[in-house]
Backbone of each chain as ProteinMPNN parsed JSONL, in Angstrom:
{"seq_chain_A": "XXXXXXXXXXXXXXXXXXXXXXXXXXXXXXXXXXXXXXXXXXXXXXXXXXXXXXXX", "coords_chain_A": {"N_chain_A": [[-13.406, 23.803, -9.055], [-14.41, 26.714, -10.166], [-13.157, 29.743, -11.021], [-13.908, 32.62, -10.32], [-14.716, 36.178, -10.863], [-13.815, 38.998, -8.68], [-16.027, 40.928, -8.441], [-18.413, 39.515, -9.318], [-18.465, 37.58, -7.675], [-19.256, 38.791, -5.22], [-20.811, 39.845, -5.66], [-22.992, 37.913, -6.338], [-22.963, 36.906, -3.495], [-24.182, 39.011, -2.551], [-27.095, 38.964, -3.932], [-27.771, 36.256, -2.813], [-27.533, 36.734, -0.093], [-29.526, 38.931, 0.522], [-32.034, 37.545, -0.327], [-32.649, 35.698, 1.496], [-32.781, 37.665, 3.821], [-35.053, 38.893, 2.839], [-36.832, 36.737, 3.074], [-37.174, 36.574, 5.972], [-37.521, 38.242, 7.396], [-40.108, 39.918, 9.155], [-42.767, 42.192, 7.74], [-42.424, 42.96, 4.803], [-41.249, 45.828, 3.558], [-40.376, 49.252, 2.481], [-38.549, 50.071, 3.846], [-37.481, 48.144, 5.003], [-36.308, 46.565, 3.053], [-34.791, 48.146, 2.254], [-32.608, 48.154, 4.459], [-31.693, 45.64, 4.778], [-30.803, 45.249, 2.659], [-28.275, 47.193, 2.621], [-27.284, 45.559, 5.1], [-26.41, 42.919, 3.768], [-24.719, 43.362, 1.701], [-22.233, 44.526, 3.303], [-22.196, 41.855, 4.569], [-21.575, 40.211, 2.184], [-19.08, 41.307, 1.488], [-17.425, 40.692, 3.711], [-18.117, 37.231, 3.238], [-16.58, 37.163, 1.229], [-14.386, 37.226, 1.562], [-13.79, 35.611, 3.784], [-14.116, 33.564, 2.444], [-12.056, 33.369, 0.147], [-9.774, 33.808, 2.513], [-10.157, 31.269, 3.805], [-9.481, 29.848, 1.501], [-6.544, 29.86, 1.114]], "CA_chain_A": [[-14.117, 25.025, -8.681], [-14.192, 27.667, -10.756], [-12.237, 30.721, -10.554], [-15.112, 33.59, -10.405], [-14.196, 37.516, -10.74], [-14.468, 39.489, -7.402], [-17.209, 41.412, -8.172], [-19.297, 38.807, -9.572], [-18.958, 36.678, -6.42], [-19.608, 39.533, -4.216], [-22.735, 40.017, -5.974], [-24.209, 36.655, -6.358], [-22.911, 36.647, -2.06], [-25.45, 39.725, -2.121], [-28.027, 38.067, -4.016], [-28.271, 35.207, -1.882], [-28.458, 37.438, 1.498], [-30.872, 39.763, 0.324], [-33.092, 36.787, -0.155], [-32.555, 35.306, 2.706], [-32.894, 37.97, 4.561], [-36.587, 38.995, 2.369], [-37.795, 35.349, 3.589], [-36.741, 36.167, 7.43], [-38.454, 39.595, 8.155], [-42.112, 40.539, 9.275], [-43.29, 42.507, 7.097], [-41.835, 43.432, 3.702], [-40.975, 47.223, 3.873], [-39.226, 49.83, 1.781], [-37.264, 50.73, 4.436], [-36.714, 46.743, 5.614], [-35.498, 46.153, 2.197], [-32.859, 49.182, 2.186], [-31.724, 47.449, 5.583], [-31.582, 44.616, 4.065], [-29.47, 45.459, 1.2], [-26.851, 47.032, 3.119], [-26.375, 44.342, 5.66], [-26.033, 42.07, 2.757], [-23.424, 44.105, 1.148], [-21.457, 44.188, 4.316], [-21.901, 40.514, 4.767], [-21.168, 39.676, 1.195], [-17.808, 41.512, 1.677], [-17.14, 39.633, 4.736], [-18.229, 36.019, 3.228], [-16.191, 36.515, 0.053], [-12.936, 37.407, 2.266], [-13.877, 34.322, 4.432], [-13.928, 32.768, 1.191], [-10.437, 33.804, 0.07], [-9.069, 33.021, 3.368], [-10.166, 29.387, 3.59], [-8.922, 28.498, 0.264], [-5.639, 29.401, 1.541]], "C_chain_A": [[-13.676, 26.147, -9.598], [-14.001, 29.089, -10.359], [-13.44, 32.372, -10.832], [-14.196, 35.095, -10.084], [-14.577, 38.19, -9.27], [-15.598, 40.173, -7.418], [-18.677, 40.528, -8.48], [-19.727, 37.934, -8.34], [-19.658, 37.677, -5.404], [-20.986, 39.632, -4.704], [-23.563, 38.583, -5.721], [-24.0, 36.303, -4.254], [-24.575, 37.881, -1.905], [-26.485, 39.176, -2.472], [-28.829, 37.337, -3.134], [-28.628, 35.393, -0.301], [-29.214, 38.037, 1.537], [-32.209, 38.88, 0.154], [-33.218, 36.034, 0.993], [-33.377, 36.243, 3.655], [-35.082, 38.721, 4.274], [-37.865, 37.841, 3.143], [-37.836, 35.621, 5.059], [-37.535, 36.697, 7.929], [-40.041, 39.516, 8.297], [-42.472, 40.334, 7.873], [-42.422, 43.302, 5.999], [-42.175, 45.037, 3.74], [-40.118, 47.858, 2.717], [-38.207, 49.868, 2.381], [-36.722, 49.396, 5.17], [-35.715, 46.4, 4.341], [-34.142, 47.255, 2.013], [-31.83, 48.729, 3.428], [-30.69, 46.389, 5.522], [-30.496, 43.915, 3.005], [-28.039, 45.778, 1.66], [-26.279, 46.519, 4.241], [-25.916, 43.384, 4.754], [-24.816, 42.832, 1.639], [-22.427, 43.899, 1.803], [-21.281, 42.41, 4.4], [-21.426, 39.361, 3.327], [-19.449, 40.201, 0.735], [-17.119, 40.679, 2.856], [-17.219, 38.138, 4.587], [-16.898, 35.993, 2.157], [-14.508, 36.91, 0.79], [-12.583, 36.647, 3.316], [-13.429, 33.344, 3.302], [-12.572, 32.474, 1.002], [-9.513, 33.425, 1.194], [-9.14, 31.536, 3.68], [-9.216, 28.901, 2.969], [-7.188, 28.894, 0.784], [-4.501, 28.575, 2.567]], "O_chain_A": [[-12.474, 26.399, -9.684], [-14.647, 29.574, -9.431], [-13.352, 32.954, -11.913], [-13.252, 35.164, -9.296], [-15.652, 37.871, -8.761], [-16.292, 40.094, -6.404], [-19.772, 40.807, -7.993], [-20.875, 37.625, -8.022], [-20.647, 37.268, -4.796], [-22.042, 39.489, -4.088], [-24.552, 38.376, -5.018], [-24.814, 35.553, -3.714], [-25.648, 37.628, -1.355], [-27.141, 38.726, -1.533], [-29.986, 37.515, -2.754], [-29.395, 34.792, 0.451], [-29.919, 37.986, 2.546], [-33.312, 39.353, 0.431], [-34.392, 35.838, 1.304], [-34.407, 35.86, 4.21], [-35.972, 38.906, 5.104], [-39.028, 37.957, 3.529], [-38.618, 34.852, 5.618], [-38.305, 36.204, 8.752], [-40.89, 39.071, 7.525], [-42.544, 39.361, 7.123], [-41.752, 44.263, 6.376], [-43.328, 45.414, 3.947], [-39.3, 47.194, 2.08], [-37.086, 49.759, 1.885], [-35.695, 49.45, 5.847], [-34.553, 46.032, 4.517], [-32.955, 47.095, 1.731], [-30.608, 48.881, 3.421], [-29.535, 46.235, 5.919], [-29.858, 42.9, 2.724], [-27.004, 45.166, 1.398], [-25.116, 46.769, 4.557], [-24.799, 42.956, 5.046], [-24.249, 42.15, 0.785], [-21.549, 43.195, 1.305], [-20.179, 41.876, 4.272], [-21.081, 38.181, 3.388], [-18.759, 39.637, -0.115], [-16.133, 40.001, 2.567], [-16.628, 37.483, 5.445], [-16.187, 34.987, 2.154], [-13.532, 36.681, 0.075], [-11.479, 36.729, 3.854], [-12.517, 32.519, 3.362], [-11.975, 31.542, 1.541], [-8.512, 32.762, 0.92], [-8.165, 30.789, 3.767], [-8.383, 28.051, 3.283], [-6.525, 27.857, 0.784], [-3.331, 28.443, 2.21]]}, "seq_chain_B": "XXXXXXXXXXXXXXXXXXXXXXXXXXXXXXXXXXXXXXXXXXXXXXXXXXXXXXXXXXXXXXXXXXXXXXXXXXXXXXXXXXXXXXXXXXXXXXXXXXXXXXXXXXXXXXXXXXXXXXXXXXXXXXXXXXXXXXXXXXXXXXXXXXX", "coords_chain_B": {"N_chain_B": [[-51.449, 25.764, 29.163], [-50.928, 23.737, 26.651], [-49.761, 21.393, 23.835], [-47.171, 22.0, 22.618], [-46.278, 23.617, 24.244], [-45.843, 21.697, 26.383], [-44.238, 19.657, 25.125], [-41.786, 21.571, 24.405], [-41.174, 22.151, 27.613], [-40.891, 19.45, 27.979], [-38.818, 18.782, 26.607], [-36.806, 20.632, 27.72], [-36.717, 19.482, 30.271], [-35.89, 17.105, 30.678], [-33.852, 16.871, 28.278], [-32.036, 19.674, 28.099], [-31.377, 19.937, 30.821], [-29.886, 17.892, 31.724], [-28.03, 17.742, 29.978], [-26.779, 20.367, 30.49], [-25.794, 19.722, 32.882], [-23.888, 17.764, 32.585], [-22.16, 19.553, 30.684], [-21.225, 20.452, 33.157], [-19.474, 19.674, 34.469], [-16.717, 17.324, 34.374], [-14.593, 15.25, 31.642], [-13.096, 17.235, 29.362], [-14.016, 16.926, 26.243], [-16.407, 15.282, 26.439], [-17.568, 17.453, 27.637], [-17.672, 19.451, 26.116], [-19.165, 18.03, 23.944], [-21.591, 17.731, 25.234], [-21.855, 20.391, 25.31], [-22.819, 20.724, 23.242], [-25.181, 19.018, 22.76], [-26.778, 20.704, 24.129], [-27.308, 23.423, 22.85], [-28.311, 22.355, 20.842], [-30.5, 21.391, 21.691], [-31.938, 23.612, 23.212], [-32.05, 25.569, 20.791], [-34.381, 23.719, 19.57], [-36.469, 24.302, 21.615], [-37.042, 27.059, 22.245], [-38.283, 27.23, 19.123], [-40.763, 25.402, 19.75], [-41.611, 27.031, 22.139], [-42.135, 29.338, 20.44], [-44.429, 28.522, 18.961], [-46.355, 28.069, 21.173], [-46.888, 29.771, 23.184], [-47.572, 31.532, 21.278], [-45.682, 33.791, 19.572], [-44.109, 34.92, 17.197], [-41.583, 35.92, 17.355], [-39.738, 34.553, 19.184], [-38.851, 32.595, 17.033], [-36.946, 33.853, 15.516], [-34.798, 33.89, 17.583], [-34.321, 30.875, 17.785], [-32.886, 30.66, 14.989], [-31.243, 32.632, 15.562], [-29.55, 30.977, 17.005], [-29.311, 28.944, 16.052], [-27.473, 29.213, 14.414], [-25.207, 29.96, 15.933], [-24.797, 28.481, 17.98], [-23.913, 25.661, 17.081], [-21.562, 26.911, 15.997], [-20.462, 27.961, 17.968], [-19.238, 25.209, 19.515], [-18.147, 24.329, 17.58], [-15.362, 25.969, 18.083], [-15.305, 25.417, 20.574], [-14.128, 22.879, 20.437], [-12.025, 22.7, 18.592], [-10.399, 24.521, 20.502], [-10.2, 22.878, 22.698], [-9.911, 20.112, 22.102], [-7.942, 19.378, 20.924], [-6.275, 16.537, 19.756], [-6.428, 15.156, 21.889], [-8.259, 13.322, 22.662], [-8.05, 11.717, 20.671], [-5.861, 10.411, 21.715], [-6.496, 8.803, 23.43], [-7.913, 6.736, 21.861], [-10.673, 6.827, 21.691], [-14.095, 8.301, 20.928], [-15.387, 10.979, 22.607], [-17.699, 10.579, 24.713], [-21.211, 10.0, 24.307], [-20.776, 11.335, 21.087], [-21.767, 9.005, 19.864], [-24.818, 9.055, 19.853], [-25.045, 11.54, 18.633], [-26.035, 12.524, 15.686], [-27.816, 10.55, 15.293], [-29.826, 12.039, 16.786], [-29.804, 14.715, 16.635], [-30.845, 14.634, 14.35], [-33.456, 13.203, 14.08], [-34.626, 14.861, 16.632], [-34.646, 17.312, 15.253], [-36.277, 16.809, 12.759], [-38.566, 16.126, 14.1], [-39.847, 18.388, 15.399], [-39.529, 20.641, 13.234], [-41.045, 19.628, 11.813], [-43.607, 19.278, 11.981], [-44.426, 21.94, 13.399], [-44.05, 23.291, 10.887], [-46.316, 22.074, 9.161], [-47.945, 23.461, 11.07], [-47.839, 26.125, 10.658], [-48.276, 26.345, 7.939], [-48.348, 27.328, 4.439], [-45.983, 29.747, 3.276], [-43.679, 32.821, 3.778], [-42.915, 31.928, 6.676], [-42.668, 29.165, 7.125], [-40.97, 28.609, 5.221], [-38.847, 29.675, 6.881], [-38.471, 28.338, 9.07], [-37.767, 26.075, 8.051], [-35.295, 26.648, 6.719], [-34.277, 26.62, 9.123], [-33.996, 24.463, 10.299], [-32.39, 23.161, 8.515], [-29.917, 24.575, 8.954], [-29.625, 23.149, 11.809], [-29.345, 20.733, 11.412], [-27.06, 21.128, 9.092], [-25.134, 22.183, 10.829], [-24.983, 19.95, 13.094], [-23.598, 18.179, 11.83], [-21.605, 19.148, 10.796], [-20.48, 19.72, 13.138], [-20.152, 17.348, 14.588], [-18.323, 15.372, 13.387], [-16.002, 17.608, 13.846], [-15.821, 16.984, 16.523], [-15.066, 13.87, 16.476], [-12.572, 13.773, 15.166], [-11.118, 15.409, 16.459]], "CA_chain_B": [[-50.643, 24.357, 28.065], [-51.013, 23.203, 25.276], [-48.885, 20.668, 23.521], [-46.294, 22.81, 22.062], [-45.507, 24.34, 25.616], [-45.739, 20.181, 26.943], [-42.964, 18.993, 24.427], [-40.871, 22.125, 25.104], [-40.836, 21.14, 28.721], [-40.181, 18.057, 28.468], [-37.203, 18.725, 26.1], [-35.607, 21.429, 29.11], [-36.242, 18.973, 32.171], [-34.986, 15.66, 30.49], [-32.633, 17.289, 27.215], [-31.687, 20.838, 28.494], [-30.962, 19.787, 32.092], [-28.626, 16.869, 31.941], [-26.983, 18.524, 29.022], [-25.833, 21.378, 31.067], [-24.966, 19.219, 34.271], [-23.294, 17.531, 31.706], [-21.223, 20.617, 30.535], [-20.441, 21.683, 34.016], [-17.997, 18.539, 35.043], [-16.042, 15.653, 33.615], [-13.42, 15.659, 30.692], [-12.932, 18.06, 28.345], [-14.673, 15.827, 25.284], [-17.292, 15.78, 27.1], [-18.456, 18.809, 27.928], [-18.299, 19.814, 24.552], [-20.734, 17.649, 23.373], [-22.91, 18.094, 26.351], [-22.643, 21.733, 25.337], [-23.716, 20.868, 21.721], [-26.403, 18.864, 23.347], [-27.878, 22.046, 24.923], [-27.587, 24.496, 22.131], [-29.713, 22.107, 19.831], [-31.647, 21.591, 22.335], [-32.323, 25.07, 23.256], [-32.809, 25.907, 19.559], [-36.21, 23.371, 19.449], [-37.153, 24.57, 22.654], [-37.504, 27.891, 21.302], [-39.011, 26.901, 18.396], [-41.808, 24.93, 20.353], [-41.95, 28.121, 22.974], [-42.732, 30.262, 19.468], [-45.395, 28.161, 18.727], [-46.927, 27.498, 22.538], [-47.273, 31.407, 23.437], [-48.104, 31.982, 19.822], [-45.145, 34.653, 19.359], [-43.2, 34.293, 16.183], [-40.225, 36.836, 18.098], [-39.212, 33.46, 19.411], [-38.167, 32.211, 16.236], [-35.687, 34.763, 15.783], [-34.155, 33.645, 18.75], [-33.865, 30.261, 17.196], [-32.888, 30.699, 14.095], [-29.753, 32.792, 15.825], [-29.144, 29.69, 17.906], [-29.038, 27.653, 15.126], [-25.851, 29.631, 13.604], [-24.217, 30.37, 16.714], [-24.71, 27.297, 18.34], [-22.861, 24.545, 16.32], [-19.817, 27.808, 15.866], [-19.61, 27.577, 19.532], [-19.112, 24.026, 19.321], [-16.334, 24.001, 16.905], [-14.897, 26.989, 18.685], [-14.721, 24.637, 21.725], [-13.81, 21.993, 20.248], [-10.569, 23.201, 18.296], [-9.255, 24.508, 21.559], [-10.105, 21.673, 24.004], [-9.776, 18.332, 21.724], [-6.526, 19.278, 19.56], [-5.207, 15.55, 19.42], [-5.934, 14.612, 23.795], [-9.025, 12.449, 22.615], [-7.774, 10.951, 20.097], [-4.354, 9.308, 22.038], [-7.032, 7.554, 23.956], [-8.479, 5.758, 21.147], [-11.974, 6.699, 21.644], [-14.519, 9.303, 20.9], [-15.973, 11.743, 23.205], [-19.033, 10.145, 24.961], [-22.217, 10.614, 24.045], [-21.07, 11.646, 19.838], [-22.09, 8.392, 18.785], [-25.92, 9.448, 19.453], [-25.278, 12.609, 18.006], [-26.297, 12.684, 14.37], [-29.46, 10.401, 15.181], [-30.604, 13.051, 17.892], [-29.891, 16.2, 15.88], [-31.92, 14.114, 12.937], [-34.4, 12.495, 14.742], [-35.292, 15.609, 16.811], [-35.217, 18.455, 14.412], [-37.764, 16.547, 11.883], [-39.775, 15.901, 15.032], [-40.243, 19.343, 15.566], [-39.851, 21.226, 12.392], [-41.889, 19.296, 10.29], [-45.296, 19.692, 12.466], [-44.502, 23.203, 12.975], [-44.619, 23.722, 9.358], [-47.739, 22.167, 8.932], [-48.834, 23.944, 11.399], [-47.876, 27.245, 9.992], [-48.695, 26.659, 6.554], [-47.624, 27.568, 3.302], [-45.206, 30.883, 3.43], [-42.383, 32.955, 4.506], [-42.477, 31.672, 7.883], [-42.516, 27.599, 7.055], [-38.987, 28.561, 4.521], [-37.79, 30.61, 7.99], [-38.456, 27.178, 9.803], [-36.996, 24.952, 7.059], [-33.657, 26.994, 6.733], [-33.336, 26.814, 10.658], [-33.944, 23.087, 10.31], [-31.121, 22.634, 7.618], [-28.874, 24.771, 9.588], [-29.259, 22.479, 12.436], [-28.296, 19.556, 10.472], [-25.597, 21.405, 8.958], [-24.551, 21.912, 12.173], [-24.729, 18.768, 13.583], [-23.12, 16.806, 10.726], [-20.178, 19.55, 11.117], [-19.989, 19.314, 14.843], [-19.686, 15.558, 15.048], [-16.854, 15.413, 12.797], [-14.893, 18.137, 14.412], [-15.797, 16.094, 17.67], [-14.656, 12.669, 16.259], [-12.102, 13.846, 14.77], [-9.961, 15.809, 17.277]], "C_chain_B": [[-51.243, 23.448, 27.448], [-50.1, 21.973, 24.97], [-47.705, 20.871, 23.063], [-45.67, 22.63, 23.659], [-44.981, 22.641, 26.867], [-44.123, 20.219, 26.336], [-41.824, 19.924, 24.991], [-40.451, 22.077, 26.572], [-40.163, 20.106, 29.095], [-38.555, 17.805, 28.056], [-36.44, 19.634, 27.212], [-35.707, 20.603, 30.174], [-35.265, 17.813, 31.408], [-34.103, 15.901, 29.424], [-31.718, 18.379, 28.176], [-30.639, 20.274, 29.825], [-29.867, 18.953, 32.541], [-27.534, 17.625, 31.469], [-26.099, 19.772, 29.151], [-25.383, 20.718, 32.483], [-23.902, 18.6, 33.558], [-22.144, 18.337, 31.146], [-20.386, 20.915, 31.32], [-19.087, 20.554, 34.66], [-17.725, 17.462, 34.043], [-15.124, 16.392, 32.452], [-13.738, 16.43, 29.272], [-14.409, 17.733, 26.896], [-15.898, 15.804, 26.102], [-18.176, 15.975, 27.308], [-18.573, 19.311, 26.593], [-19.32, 19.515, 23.903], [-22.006, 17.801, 24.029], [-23.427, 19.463, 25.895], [-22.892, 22.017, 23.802], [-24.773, 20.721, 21.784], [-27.48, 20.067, 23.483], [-28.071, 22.978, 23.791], [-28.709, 23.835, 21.014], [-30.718, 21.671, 20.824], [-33.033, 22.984, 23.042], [-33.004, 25.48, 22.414], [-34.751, 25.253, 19.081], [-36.914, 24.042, 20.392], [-38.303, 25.657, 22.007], [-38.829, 28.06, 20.481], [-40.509, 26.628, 19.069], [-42.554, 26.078, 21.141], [-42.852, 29.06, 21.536], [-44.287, 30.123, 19.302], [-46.728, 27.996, 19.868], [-47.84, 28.668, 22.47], [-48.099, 32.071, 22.092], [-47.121, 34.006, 19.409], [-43.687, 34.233, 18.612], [-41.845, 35.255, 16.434], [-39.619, 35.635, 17.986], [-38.086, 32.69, 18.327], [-37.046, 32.535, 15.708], [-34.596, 34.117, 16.564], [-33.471, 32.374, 18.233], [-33.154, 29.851, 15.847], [-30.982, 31.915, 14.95], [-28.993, 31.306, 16.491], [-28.586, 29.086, 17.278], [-27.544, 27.665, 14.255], [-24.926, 29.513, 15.165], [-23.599, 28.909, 17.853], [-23.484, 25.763, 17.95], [-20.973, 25.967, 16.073], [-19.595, 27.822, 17.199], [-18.979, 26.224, 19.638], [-18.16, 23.837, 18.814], [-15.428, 25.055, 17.167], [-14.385, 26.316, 19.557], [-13.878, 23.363, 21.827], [-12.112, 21.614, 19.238], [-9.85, 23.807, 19.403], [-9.128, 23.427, 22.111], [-10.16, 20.13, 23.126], [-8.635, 18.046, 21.042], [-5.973, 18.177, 20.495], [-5.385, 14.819, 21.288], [-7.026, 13.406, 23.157], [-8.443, 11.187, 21.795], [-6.055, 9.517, 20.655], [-5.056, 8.634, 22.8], [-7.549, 6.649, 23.323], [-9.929, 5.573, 21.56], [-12.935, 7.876, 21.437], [-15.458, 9.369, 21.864], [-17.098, 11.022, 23.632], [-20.398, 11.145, 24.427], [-22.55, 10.737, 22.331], [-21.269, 10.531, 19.196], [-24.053, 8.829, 18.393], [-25.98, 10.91, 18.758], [-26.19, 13.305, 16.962], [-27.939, 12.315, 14.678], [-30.337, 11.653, 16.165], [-30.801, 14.567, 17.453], [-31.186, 15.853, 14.555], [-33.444, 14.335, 13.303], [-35.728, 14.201, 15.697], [-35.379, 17.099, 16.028], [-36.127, 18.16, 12.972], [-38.752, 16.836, 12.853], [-40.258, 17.525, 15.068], [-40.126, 20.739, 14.49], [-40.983, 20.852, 11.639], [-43.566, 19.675, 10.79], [-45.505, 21.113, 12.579], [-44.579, 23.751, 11.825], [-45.986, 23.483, 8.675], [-48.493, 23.117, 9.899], [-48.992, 25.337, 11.278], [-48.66, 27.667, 8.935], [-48.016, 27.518, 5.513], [-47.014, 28.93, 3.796], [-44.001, 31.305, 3.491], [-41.66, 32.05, 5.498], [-42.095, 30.109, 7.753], [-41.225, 27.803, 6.44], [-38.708, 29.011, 5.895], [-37.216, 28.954, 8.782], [-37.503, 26.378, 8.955], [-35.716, 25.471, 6.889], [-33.153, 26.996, 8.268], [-33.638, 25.41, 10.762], [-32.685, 22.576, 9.405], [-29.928, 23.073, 8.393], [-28.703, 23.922, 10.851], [-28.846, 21.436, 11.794], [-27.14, 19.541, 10.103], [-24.778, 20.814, 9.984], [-24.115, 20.246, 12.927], [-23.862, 18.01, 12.7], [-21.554, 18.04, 10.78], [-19.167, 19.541, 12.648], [-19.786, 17.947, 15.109], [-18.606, 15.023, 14.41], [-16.177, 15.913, 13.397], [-15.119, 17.15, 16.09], [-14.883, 14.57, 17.676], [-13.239, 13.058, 15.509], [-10.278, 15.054, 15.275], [-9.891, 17.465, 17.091]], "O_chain_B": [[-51.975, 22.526, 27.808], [-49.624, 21.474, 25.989], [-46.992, 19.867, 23.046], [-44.876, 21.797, 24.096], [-44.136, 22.571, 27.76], [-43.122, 20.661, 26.899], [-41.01, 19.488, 25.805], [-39.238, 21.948, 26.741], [-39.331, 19.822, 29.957], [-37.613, 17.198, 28.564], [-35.338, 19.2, 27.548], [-34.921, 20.795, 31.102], [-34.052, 17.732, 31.602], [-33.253, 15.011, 29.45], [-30.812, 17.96, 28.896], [-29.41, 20.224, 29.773], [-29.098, 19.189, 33.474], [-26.533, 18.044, 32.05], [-25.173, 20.172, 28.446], [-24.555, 21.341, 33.148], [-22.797, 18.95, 33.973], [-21.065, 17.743, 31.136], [-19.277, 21.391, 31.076], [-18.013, 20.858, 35.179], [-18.419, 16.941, 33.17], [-14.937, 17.6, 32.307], [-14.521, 16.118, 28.375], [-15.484, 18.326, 26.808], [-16.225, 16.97, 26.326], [-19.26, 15.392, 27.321], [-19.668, 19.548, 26.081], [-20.177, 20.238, 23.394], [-23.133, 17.951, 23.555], [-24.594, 19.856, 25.91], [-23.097, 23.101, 23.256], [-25.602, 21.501, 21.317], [-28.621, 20.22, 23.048], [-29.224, 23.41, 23.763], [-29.636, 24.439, 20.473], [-31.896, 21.686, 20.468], [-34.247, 23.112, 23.2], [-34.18, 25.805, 22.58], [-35.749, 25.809, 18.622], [-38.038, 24.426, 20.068], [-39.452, 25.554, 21.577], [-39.893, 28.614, 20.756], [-41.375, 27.496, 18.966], [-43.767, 26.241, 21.011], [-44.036, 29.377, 21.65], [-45.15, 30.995, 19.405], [-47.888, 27.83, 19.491], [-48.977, 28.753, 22.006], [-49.008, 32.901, 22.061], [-47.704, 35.049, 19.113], [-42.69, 33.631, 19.01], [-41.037, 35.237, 15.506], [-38.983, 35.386, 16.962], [-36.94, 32.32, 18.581], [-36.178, 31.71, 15.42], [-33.516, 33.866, 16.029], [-32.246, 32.42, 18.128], [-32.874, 28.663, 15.688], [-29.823, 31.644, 14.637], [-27.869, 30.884, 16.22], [-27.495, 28.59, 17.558], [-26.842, 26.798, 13.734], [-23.908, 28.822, 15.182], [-22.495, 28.559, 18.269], [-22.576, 25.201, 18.563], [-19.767, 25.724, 16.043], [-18.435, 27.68, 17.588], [-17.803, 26.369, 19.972], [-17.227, 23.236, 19.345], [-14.522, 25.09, 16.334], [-13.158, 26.326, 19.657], [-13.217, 22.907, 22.761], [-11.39, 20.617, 19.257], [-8.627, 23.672, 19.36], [-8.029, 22.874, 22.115], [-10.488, 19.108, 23.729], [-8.273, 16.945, 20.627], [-5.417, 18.399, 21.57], [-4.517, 14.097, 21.779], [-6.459, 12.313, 23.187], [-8.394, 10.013, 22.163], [-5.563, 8.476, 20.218], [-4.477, 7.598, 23.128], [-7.779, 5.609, 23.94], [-10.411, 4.458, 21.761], [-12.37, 8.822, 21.986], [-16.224, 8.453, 22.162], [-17.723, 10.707, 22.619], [-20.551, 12.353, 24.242], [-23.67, 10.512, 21.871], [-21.074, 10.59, 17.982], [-24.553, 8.905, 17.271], [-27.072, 11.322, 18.366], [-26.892, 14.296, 17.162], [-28.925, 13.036, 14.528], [-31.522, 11.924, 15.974], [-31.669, 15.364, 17.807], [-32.057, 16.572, 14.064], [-34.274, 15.192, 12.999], [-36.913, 14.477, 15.511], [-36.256, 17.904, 16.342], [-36.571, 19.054, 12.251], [-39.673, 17.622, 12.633], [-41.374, 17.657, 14.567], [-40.589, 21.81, 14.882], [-41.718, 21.585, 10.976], [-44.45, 20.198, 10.112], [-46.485, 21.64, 12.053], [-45.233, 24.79, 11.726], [-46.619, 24.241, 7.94], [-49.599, 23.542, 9.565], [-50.03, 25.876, 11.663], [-49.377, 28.657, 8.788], [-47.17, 28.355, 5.828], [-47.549, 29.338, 4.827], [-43.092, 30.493, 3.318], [-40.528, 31.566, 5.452], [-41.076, 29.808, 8.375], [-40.274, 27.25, 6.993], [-37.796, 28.227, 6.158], [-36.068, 28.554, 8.977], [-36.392, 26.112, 9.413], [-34.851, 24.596, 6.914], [-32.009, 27.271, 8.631], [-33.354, 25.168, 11.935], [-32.088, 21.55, 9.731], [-28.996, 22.292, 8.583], [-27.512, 23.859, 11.155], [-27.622, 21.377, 11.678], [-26.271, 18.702, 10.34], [-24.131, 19.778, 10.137], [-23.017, 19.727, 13.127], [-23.42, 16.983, 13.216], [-20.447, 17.5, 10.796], [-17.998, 19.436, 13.02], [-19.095, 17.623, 16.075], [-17.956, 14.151, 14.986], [-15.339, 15.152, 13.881], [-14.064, 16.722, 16.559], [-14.188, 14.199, 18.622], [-12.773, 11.952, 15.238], [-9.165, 15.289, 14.805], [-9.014, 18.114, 17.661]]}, "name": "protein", "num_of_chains": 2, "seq": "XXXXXXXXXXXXXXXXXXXXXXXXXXXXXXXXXXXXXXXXXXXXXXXXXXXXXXXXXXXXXXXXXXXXXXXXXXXXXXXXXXXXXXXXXXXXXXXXXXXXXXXXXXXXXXXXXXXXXXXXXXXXXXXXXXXXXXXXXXXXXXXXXXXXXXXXXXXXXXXXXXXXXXXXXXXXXXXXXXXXXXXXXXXXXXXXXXXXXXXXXXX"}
């Protein structure tokens, strides 16, 4: 497994919830996607510190 | 009723219903699985209910299920199985049908719901709450068999 920089993982964690969460909702929105973004921020700080704790 | 609102039925009198009498007595091992039973069972229900009524809210509903469900499960199953099942030399009743029943019934009922959606958002919403049950199941029957 390769050893990835923290901000790079945190991003590609956002990435992958912001699409997620694009596929989940109603109706695509400005203001669903600003929701959107910063639950996936939050939850991409929270996966990649799940992350980190696992591996130890 | 329709056929949707049939199947969901039938899965809460004869899945749902055991699967929580099931929960509420007998050994530890168990009830656990009984109360894995119910949460994927719940989760199609759902599903089927979405489709019956014709209110895609529903899905929501399942699609939390589908995460929270199997983390209850290994929640319950790291307190109440650390190492008692295993000094009997047998696993938990019930987790050998596990895998085929999580399989078996979340094709059954994703895959027609997707056709019957049709191409979109909503068929991926279905198909990632069909993988997460699988997940699920294929992580819950390990931590089950495995103490």
């Amino acid at each position: 497994m390769r050893i990835r920089s923290g901000p790079l993982e945190a991003a590609g964690w956002w990435a992958g919830l912001t699409a997620l969460w694009i596929v989940f909702i109603g109706t695509v929105d400005v203001l669903e996607l600003a929701v959107g973004a910063a639950a996936a921020l939050a939850g991409a700080w929270a996966a990649r510190a799940a992350r980190r704790a696992a591996r130890e | 009723m329709n056929g949707w609102l049939a199947a969901a039925a039938l899965l809460l009198i004869a899945g749902v219903g055991p699967s929580l009498w099931n929960a509420a007595r007998g050994a530890p091992g168990r009830r656990v699985v009984a109360q894995n039973y119910a949460t994927l069972l719940l989760c199609l229900v759902f599903l089927l209910l979405a489709q019956g009524y014709g209110r895609p809210a529903y899905v929501d509903l399942a699609l939390v299920l589908s995460v929270l469900g199997p983390a209850g499960t290994l929640v319950f199953a790291r307190l109440l199985l650390t190492g008692e099942e295993a000094g009997e030399g047998g696993e938990p009743p019930g987790t050998r049908r596990l895998t085929p029943v999580v399989a078996v019934g979340t094709a059954a009922t994703v895959l027609p719901l997707c056709v019957v959606t049709g191409p979109g958002r909503a068929t991926v919403k279905l198909l990632v709450i069909g993988a997460l049950l699988l997940a699920g199941g294929v992580a819950t029957t390990r931590a089950v068999r495995h103490g």
